[in-house]
C-alpha positions as CSV (number, residue, x, y, z in Angstrom):
1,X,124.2,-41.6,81.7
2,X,122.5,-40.6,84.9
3,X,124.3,-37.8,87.5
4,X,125.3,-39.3,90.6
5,X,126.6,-36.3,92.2
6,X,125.4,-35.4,95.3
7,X,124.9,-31.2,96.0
8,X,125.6,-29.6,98.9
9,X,122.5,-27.6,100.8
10,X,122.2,-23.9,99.8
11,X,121.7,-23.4,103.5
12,X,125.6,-24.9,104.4
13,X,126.9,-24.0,101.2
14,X,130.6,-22.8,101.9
15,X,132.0,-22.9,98.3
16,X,134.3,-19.8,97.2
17,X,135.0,-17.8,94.0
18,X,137.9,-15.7,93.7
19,X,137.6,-12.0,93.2
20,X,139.4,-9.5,90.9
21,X,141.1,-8.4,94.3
22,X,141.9,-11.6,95.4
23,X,139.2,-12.2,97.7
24,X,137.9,-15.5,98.9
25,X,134.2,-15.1,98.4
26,X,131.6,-17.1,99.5
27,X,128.3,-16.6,97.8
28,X,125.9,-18.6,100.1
29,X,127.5,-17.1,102.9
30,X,128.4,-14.0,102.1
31,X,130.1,-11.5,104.6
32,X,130.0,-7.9,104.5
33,X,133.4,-6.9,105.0
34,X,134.2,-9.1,101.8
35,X,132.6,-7.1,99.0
36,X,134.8,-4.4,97.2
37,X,133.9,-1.4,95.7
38,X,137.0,-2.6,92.8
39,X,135.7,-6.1,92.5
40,X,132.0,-4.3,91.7
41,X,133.2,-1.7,89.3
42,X,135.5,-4.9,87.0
43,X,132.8,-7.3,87.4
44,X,130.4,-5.5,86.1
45,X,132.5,-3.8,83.6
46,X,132.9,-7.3,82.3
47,X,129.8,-9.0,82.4
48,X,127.2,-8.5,79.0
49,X,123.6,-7.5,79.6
50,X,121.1,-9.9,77.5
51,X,123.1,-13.1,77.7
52,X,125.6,-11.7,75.1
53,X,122.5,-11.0,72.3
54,X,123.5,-7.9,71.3
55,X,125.3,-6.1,68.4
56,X,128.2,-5.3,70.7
57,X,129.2,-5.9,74.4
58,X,127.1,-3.7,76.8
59,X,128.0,-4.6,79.9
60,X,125.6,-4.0,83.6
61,X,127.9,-1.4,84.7
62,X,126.7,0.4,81.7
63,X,123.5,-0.3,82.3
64,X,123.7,0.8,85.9
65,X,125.2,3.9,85.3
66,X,121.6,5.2,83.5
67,X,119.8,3.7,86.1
68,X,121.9,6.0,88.8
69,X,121.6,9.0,86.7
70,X,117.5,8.1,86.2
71,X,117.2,7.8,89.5
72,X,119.0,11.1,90.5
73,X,116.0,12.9,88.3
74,X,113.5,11.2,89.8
75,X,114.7,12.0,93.7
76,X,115.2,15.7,92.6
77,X,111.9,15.7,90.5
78,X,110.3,14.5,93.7
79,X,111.9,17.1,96.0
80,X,113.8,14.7,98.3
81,X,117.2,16.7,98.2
82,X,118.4,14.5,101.1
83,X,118.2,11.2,99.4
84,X,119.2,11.9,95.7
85,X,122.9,10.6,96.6
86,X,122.0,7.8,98.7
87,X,118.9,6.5,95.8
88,X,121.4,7.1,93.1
89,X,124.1,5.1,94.6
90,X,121.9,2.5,95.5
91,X,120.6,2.9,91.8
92,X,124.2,2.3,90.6
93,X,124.8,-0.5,93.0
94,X,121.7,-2.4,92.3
95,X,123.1,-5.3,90.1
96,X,125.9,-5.9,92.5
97,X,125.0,-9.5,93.4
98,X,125.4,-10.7,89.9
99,X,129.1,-9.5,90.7
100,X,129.3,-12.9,92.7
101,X,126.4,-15.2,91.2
102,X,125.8,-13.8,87.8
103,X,122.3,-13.5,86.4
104,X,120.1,-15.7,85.0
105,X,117.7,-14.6,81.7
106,X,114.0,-13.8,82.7
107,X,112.6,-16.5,81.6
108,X,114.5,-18.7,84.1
109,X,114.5,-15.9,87.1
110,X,110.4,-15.8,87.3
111,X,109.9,-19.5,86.8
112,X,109.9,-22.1,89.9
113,X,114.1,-22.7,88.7
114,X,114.5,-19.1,89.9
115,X,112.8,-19.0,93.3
116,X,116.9,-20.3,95.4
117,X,118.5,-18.2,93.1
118,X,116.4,-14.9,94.3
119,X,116.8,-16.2,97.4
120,X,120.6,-16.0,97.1
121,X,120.3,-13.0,95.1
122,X,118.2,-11.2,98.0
123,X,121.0,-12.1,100.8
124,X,124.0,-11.2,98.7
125,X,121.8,-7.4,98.4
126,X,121.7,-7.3,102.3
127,X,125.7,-7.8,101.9
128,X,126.0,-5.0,99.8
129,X,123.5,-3.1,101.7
130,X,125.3,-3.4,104.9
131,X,128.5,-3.1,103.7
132,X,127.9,0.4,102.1
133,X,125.6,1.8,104.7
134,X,122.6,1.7,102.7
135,X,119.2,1.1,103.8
136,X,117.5,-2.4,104.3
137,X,115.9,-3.3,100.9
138,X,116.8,0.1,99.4
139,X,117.4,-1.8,95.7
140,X,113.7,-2.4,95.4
141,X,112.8,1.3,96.1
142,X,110.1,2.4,93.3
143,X,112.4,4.5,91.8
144,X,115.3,2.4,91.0
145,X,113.0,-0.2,89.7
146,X,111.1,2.1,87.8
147,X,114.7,3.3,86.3
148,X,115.9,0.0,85.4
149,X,113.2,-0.4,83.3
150,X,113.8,2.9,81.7
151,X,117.0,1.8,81.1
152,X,115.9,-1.6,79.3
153,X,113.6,-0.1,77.1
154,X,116.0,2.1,76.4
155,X,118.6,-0.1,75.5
156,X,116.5,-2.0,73.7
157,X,115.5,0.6,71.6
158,X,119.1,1.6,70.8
159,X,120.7,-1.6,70.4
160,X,118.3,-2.2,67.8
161,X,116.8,-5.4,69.7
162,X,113.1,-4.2,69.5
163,X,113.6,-3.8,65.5
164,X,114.6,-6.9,65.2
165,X,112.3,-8.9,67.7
166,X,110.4,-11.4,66.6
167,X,107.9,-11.1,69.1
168,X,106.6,-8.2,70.6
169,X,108.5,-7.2,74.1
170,X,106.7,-6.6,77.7
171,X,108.3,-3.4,78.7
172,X,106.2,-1.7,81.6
173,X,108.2,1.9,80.8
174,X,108.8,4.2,77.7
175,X,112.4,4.5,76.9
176,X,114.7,7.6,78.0
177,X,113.9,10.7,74.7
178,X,115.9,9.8,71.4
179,X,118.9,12.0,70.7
180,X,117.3,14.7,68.5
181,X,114.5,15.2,70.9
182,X,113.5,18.6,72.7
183,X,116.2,19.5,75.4
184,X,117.1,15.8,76.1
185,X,120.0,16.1,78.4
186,X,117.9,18.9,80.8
187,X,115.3,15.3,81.4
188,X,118.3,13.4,82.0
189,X,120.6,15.2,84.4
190,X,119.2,18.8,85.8
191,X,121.6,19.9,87.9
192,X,123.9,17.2,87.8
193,X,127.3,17.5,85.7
194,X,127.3,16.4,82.3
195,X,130.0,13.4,82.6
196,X,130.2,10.3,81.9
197,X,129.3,10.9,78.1
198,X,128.8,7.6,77.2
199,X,126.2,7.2,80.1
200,X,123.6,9.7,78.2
201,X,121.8,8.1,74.7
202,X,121.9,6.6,72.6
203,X,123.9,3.3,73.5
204,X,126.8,2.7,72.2
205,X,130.3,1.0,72.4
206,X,132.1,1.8,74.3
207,X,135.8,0.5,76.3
208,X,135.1,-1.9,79.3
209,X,137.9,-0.1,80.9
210,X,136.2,3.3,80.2
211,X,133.1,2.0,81.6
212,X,134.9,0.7,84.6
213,X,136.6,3.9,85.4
214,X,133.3,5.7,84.9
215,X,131.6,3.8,87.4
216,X,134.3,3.9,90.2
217,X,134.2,7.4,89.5
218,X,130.3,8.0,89.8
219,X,130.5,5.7,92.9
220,X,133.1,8.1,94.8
221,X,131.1,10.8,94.0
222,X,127.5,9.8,94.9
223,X,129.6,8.2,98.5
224,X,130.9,11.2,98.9
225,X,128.0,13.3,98.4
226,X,125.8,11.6,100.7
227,X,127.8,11.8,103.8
């Protein structure tokens, strides 16, 4: 049976989710004032990484919380002391569109299929961007997509998925040092205080609401420190 449904245009889309705060969102038009640091922190809290293929639940705000503490070396590393808090929160705020739109598998996002979604993807970023004072474009800084695929391989590595695979994986980074290794949590966080625990390796279950609390934490800290 064929589908007779007729679309509307991503360009007058005006459809609405509803948020964990109770916001009326519209993803194809989205407006600044909108987005919520809350609805960010739950979301993501919520949502698995790999479509759910994984021993246990390990959700993106997980995931971003190594990618701001990555990113935090890599800005001090590089001797930018005036943009480590701004990198890292962008770093920790870089999956936020998926908050409103989910995410689709690779496969998908870097076929033809995936070209409107990026395109949604890109203007829900400039919503987040404006709304938390970041720079234009900040979440495609080298750094923070050097980190997120740090983070990857790492959690690939941990979860056991690389083990398992039954084909060999393109990662274009080496994963974070395995527990055990020389001075491990110097590389990870010099200078920066040793909390969340569950953000350093290796990856493991923990709470969504943990996870949540953690990254509402880390995000009032790097605002705060950037200002």
């Amino acid at each position: 049976m064929s589908d007779d449904t007729v679309y509307p245009q991503l360009e007058t889309g005006t459809g609405w989710i509803q948020t964990w705060s109770g916001v009326a969102f519209t993803p194809l038009e989205p407006k600044p004032e909108d987005i919520r640091i809350e609805d960010i922190g739950h979301a993501l809290a919520l949502q698995n990484r790999y479509n759910g293929h994984t021993p246990f639940p390990i959700s993106v705000a997980r995931h971003s919380l190594m990618v701001a503490r990555i990113v935090e070396h890599f800005t001090k590393a590089a001797n930018e002391p005036t943009r480590v808090a701004e990198l890292a929160l962008a770093g920790l705020l870089h999956d936020a569109a998926e908050v409103y739109i989910g995410d689709f598998v690779r496969p998908l996002k870097d076929h033809e299929f995936g070209v409107e979604y990026r395109k949604v993807e890109r203007q829900l970023e400039s919503a987040v961007e404006a709304r938390f004072g970041l720079e234009y474009r900040i979440f495609h800084h080298p750094f923070i997509r050097r980190a997120d695929e740090i983070a990857l391989a790492t959690e690939a590595r941990d979860l056991g998925l690389l083990a398992k695979a039954p084909r060999a994986w393109t990662l274009s980074q080496e994963p974070l040092p395995a527990v055990g290794d020389d001075s491990p949590e110097r590389w990870w966080m010099p200078g920066a205080p040793v909390y969340p625990s569950f953000a350093l390796r290796p990856v493991t279950e923990t709470p969504w609401r943990d996870v949540e609390r953690a990254f509402l934490l880390e995000f009032e800290r790097l605002d705060a420190a950037r200002r």
